[in-house]
C-alpha positions in Angstrom: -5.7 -18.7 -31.8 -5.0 -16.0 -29.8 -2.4 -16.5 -27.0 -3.2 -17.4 -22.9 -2.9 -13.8 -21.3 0.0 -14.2 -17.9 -3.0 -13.9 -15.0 -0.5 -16.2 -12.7 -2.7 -17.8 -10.1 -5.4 -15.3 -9.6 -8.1 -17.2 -10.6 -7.7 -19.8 -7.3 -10.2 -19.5 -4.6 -7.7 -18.3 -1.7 -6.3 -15.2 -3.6 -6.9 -12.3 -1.2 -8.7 -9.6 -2.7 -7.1 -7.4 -5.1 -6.4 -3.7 -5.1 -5.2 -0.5 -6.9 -3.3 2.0 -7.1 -1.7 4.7 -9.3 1.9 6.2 -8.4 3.1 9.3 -9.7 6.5 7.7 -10.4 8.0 6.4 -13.9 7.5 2.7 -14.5 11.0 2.0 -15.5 12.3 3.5 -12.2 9.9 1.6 -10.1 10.2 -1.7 -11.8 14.2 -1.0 -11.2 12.6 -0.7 -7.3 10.8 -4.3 -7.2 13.7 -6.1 -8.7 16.0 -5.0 -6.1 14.7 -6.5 -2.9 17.9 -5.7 -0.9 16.1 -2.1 -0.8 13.5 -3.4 1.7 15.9 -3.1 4.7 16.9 0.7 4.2 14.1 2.1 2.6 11.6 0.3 4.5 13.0 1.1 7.8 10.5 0.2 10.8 7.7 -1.0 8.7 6.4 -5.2 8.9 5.1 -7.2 6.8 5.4 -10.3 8.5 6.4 -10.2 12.5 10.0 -8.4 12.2 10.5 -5.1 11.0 12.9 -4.0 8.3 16.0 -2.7 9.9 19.1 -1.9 8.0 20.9 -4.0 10.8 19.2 -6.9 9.7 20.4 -6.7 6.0 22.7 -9.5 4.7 25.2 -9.7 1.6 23.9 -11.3 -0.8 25.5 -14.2 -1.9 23.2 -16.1 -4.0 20.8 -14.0 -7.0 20.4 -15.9 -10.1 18.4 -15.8 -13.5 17.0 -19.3 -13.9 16.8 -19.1 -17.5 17.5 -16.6 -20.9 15.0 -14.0 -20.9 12.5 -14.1 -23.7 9.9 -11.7 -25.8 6.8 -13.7 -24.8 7.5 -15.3 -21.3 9.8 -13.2 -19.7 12.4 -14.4 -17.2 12.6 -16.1 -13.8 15.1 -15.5 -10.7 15.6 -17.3 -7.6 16.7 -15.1 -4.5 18.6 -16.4 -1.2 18.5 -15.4 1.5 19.7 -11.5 2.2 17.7 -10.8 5.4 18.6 -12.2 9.2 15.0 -11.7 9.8 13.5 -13.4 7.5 13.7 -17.0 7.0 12.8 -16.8 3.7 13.1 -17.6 0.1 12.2 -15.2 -2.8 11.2 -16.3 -6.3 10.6 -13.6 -9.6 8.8 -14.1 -12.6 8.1 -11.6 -14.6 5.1 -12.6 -17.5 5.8 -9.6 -19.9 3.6 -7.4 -20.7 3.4 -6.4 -16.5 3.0 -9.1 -14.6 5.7 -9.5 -11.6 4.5 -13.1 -9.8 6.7 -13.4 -6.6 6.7 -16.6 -4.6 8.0 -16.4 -0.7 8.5 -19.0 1.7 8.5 -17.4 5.5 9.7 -19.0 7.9 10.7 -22.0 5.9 7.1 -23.4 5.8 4.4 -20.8 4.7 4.3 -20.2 0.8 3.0 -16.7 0.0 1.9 -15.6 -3.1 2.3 -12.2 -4.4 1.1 -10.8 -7.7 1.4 -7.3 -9.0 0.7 -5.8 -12.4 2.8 -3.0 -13.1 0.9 -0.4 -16.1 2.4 2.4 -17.3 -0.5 5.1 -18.1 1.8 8.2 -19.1 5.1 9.6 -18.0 5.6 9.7 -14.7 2.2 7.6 -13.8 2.0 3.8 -13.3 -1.0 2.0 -12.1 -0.2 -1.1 -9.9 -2.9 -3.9 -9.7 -2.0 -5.7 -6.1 -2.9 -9.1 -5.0 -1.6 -11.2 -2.4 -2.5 -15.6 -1.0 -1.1 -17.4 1.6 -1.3 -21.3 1.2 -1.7 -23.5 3.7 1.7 -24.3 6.3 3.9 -27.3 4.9 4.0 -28.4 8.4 3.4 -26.8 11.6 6.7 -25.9 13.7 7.7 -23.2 16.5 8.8 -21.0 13.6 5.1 -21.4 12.3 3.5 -20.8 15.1 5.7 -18.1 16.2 4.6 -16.4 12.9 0.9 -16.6 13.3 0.3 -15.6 17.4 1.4 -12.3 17.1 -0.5 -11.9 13.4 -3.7 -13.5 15.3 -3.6 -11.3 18.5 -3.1 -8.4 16.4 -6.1 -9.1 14.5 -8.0 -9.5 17.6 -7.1 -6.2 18.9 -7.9 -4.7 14.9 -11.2 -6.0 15.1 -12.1 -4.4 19.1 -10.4 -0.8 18.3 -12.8 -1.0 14.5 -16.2 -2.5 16.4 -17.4 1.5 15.8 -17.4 0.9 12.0 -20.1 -2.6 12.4 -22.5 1.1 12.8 -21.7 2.3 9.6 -22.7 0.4 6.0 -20.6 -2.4 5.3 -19.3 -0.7 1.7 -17.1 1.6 4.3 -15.6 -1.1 5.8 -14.7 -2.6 1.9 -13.1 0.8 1.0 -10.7 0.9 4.4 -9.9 -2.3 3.1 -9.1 -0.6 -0.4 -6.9 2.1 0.7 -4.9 0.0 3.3 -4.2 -3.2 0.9 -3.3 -6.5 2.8 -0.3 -6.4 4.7 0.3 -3.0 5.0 1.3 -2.2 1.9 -0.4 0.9 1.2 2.2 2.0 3.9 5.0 0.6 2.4 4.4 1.7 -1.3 4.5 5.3 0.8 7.4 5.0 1.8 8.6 3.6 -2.0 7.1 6.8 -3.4 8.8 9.6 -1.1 12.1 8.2 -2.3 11.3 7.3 -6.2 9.8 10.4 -6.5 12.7 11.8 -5.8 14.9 10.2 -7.8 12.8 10.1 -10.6 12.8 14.0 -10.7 16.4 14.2 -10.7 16.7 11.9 -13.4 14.3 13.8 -16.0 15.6 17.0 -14.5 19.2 16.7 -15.3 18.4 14.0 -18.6 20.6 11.9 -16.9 20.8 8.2 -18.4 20.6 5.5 -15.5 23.6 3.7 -16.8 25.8 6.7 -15.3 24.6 5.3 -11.9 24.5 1.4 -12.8 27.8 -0.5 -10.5 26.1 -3.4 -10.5 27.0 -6.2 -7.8 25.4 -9.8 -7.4 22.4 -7.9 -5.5 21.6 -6.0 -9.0 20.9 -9.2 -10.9 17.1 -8.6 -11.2 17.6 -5.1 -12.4 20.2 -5.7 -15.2 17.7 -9.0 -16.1 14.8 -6.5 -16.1 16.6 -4.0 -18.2 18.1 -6.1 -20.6 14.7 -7.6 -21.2 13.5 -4.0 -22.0 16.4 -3.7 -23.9 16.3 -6.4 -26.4 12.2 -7.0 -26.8 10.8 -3.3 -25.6 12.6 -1.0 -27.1 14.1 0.0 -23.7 10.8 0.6 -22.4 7.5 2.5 -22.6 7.2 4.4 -26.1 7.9 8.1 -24.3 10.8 6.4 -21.6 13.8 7.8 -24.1 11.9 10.7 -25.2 10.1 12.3 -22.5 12.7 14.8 -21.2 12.3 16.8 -18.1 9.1 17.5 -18.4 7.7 13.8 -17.6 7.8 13.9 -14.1 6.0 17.2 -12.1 7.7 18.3 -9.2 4.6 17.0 -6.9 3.9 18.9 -3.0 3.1 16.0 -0.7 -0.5 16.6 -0.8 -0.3 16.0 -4.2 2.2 13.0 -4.4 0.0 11.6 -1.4 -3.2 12.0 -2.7 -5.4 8.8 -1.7 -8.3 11.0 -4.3 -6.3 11.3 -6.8 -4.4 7.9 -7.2 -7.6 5.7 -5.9 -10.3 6.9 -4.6 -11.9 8.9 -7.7 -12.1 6.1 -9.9 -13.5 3.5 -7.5 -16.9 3.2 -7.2 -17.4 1.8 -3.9 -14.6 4.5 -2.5 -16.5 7.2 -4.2 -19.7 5.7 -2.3 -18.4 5.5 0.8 -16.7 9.5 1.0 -20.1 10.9 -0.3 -21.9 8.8 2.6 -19.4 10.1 5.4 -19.8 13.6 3.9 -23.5 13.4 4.3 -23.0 11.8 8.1 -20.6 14.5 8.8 -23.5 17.3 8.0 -25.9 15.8 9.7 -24.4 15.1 12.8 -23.4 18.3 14.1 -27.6 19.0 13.1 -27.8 16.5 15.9 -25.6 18.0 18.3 -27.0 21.6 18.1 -31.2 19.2 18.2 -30.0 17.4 21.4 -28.5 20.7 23.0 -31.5 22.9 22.0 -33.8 19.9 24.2 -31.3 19.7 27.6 -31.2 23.9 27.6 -35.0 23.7 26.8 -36.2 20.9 29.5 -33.7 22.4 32.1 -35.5 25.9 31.6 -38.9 24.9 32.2 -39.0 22.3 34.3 -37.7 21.3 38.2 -38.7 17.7 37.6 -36.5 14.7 38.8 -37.4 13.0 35.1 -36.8 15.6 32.9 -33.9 16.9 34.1 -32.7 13.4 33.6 -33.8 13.1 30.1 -32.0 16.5 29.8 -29.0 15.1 31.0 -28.9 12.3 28.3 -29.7 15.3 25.7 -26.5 16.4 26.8 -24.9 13.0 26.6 -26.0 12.7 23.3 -24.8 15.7 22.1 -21.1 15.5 23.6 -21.7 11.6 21.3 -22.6 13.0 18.6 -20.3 15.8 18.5 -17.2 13.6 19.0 -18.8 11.1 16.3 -18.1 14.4 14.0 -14.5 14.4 14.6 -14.4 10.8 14.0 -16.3 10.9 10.7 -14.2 13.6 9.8 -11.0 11.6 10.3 -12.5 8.4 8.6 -13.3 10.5 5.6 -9.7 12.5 5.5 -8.4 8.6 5.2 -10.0 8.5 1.8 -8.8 11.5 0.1 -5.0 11.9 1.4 -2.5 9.8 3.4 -1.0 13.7 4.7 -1.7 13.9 8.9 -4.7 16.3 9.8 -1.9 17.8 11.9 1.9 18.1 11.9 4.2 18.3 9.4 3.7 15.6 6.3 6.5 13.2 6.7 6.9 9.3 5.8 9.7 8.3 8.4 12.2 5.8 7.3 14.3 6.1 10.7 18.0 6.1 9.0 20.5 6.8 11.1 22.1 10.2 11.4 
């Protein structure tokens, strides 16, 4: 009989919907990322996932990282985290269910388990494909801390759903794919930010043929990566069948349009993505159609007629084009969302605030 495959709790009714996306960064260098989670405060400057930002002020020593149990071929291993954040009063649990599956288990504020699942594939050198899916469970028990947590999170959501009341016009499958390329809990944004600085260290790496272990001084914080790498180690052969052999030449030296690519790394193999740009390019023909209809009536009405009545309908031609026209620009920028996360203007950045 063939053996259970590691799903972790995906198949429960409250798991959030799930999402994906591929990362033009190695899989042994970002799995070295997720097992390190005193990285969230430096390289995730400024950016939420709960009510308080990561700020490197808000880092702690970490004084309590342990691996539950032996790693093994089959099941992996498990570690228990304390806490290394003065923000978040929280506990982390890893447990990696070889072949990909990373399950982590957070408690915020003391009382709210969280559930986050992630399956980490490696498709080729220097491309991994990350499966991303995220449940909350209901509050242990309801305290100031608790409450304090879901306010802010509930007013926020209110505001969302007033500044997005334009998008109840447009098919419902658009609204699906924003959900797609923004993930829950901003992590689209935060997998940005992992990839500006991966990416980079992932090219120096295969550029210079460097082996990590020149750069390995590990301290009680590194305890998931040495657990993850011995794992590889011992039962993977160190990793992906190319890791040891692919040379400089795995990783391309990517422009940010490239290494930000919404097209490339989702939205061309998603169907419902793939629906939703063709529809917004077809809107985004037809509209300025409109514009130039509802301008060719006001210049026509005003020309040949003084009467009260039609130079009001004229008016609201031209009110209708001005809508229409601006609607343009809107579609435009709804669109741009699905095929790059680069600004329409400006210079590309993903800010990390570090001090100077």
């Amino acid at each position: 009989m063939m053996e259970e495959p590691a799903v972790g709790r995906v198949s429960e009714p409250n798991m959030n919907e799930w999402v994906v996306f591929d990362f033009p960064i190695d899989y042994m260098i970002w799995m070295e990322n997720v097992f390190d989670p005193m990285h969230v405060d430096f390289v995730h400057n400024g950016t939420a996932l709960t009510n308080d930002k990561f700020e490197p002020k808000n880092a702690l020593p970490v004084t309590q990282f342990r691996q539950a149990r032996d790693s093994k071929a089959n099941s992996g291993f498990h570690l228990s985290v304390g806490k290394f954040n003065k923000a978040g009063k929280s506990r982390l649990e890893m447990c990696f269910k070889p072949p990909s599956l990373l399950a982590q288990s957070l408690m915020v504020e003391g009382v709210l388990p969280v559930d986050v699942l992630q399956y980490f594939v490696p498709v080729r050198p220097g491309l991994l494909r990350i499966f991303f899916g995220s449940r909350a469970e209901k509050p242990t028990k309801i305290n100031n801390g608790i409450l304090g947590f879901f306010l802010p999170r509930a007013l926020a959501a209110v505001a969302l759903w007033f500044r997005e009341l334009p998008l109840l016009l447009l098919p419902s499958y658009i609204r699906l794919s924003l959900r797609h390329l923004l993930g829950p809990s901003n992590i689209k944004n935060i997998a940005n930010q992992d990839t500006s600085v991966l990416h980079s260290q992932d090219k120096q790496l295969a550029r210079e043929n460097w082996d990590w272990k020149r750069f390995f001084l590990p301290t009680l914080g590194d305890v998931g990566v040495a657990a993850f790498r011995r794992w590889a180690d011992k039962f993977a052969n160190g990793g992906p069948a190319w890791h040891r052999s692919a040379g400089k030449n795995a990783v391309e030296d990517l422009r940010h349009v490239d290494l930000f690519s919404r097209w490339e790394h989702h939205t061309q193999w998603c169907p419902t993505c793939r629906k939703s740009v063709k529809f917004l390019g077809g809107l985004e023909d037809l509209l300025p159609k409109l514009t130039w209809a509802f301008v060719a009536v006001a210049v026509g009405l005003i020309a040949n007629t003084s009467r009260i009545a039609y130079l009001r309908v004229a008016f609201g031609a031209l009110a209708a084009a001005a809508v229409t026209l601006l609607a343009r620009f809107e579609v435009q920028k709804l669109r741009a969302r699905f095929l790059t996360d680069i600004p329409s203007s400006g210079i590309p950045e993903v800010a990390h605030g570090w001090p100077s």
